[in-house]
Every structure is written in structure tokens, then in C-alpha cells.
C-alpha positions in Angstrom: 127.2 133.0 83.8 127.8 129.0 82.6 126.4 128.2 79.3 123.4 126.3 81.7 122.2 129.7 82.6 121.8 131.6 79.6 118.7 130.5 77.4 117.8 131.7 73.7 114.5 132.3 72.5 113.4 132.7 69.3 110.1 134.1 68.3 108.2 135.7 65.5 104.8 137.0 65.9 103.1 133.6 65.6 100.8 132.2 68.2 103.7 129.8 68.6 105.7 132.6 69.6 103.1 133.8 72.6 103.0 129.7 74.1 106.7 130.2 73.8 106.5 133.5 75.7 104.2 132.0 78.4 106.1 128.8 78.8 109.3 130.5 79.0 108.0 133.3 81.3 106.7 130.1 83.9 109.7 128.0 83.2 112.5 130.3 84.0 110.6 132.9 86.3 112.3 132.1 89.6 115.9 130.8 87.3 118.8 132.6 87.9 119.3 132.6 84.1 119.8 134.8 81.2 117.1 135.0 78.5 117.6 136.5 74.8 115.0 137.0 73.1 115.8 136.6 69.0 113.5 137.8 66.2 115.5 136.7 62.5 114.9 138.7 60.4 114.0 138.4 56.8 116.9 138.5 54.4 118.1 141.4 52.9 117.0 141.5 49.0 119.7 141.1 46.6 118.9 144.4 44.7 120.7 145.8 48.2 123.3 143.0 48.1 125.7 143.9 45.2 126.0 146.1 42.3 127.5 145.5 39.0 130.3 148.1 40.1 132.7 150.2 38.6 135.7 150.9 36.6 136.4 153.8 38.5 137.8 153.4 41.8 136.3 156.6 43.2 132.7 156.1 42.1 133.4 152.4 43.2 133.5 153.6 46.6 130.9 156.2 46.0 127.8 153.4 45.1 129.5 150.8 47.5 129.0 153.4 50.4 126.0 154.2 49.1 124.7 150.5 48.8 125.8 150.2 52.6 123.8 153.2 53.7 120.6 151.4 51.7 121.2 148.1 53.4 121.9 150.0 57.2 118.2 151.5 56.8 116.6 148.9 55.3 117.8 146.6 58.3 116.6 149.7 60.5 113.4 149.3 59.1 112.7 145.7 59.6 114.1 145.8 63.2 111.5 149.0 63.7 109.2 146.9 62.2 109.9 143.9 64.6 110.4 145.4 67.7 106.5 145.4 69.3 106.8 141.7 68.2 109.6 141.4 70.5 108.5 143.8 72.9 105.2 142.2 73.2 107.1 138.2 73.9 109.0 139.8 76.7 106.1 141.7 78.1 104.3 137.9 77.8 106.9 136.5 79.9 107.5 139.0 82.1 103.7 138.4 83.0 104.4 134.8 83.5 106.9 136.3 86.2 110.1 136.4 84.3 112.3 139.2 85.6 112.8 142.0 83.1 116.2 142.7 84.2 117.1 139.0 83.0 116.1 139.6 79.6 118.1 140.9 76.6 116.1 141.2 73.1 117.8 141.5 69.9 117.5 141.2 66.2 119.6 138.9 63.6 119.9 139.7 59.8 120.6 136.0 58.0 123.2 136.5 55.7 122.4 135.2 51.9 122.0 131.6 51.7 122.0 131.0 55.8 119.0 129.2 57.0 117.0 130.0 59.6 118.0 127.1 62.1 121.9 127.8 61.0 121.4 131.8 62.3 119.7 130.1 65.7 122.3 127.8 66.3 124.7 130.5 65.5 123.8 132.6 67.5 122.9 130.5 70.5 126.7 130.2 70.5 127.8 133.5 70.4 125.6 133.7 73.0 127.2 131.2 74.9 123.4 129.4 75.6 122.9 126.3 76.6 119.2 126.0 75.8 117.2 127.0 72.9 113.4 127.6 73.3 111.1 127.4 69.8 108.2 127.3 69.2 106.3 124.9 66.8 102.9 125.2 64.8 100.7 121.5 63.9 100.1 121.8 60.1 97.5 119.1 58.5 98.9 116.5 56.9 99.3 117.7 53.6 101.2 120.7 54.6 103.6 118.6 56.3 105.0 117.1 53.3 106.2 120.0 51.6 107.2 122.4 55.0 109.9 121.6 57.4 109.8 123.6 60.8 112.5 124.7 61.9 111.8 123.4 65.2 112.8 119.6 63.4 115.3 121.4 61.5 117.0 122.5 65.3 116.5 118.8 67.0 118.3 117.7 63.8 121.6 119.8 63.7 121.8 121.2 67.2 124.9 120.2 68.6 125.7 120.8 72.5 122.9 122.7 73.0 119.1 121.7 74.3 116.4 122.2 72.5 113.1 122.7 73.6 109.9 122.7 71.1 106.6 124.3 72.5 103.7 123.0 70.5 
């Protein structure tokens, strides 16, 4: 498949994320397009980043493996965690009359210091998508001047991809 055909979506369990769902599930239901479905998830907490370490090599690799095996199930968690929000988007779409054998869900840990939009647009290109799909909630006025969404934040850096912002 061309870049045209596949699509990211990226959800959370917002009511953002179910227009999103619907839209998408519409849109693309008679496509012949690929659709990920993305839930980011939140970042890992820096007491399971790093550890002070170690003079001694051995019990170097000891805590390092052991920090490793700490991050692994905390990830394992949070995707556990997210899955009926990405099971229940898909099952939104699918609905709509999206196919189910078009769609691909998956999960994406930010690395430290990586925004939101930067692990979308990241990942919209490993996926090799043309489109991305968000979803965007109307805050009052007063809200708006100390929140960005990332749906702005997406129009802004997106580069050779289209993005489309369900409100």
C-alpha cells in the first residue's frame, strides 16, 4: 500500500476520541485503506528511567536488568490499562462500517522529553501514513490561553502528511 492508503488515528478515551471513531469508521468504510489506531501512552516516570548505578560491573548489570524488567511491566500495565480504550474506538468504527480486517491498533511509549505531536508525527511515518486523524476538544476561552491541543500543535509541524481535526 501507497502512503495515500494507510491512515493514523490517534485516540484517548475522550469524547473527541468516539467523533473521531465515528467519523473515521464513515469516512473510510468503503476505502481500500489501512487504519492504525494509536493510544500514546503516558511517559514512563523517571524513578524507572535511571539509577544512580554502580561501581561494580556485575551488580551494574544486575539493577540495570532489573530496572528494564520494572519499565517492561510497567509499560504492560498501561497498555492493559489502555486496551478497552482502543478496543472500544475500533469497535466505534467498525460500527460506522469500517472493516475490521483493515484495522491495526497499537500502543506508543513517548520517550522522555518527546511531545505528544512529535510521537504522532513519528509514528505516522514509520507507518508510512499519509493522513492523520485527531480529534480536538472546544475549551472556553480562558482555558485556551494556557492549553495548546495537540491537534494545532499537528497542523503546525506536520510535514507531508494530512491532517485532519474532528471537533
Amino acid at each position: 500500500m501507497d502512503a495515500r492508503d494507510q491512515v493514523l488515528v490517534a485516540v484517548d478515551g475522550s469524547e473527541a476520541s468516539e467523533r473521531v471513531a465515528r467519523y473515521v469508521g464513515h469516512l473510510f468504510a468503503r476505502a481500500a485503506c489501512r487504519v492504525f489506531w494509536m493510544h500514546v501512552l503516558d511517559p514512563v516516570p523517571p524513578a524507572l528511567l535511571e539509577f544512580g548505578g554502580e561501581e561494580n560491573p556485575q551488580k551494574e548489570r544486575q539493577r540495570e536488568r532489573a530496572l528494564d524488567e520494572r519499565q517492561r511491566r510497567w509499560i504492560a500495565a498501561s497498555e492493559a490499562t489502555a486496551a478497552p480504550v482502543l478496543d472500544r474506538m475500533a469497535a466505534i468504527a467498525e460500527a460506522e462500517g469500517l472493516s475490521r480486517d483493515r484495522i491495526e491498533k497499537f500502543f506508543w511509549a513517548p520517550i522522555p522529553e518527546e511531545s505528544i505531536t512529535d510521537v504522532i508525527l513519528r509514528s505516522s511515518r514509520e507507518h508510512d501514513c499519509g493522513t492523520i486523524v485527531v480529534g480536538r476538544e472546544s475549551h472556553p476561552w480562558h482555558k485556551k490561553l494556557f492549553q495548546r491541543h495537540v491537534a494545532d500543535e499537528l497542523v503546525k509541524k506536520a510535514e507531508d502528511v494530512a491532517i485532519c481535526v474532528v471537533v
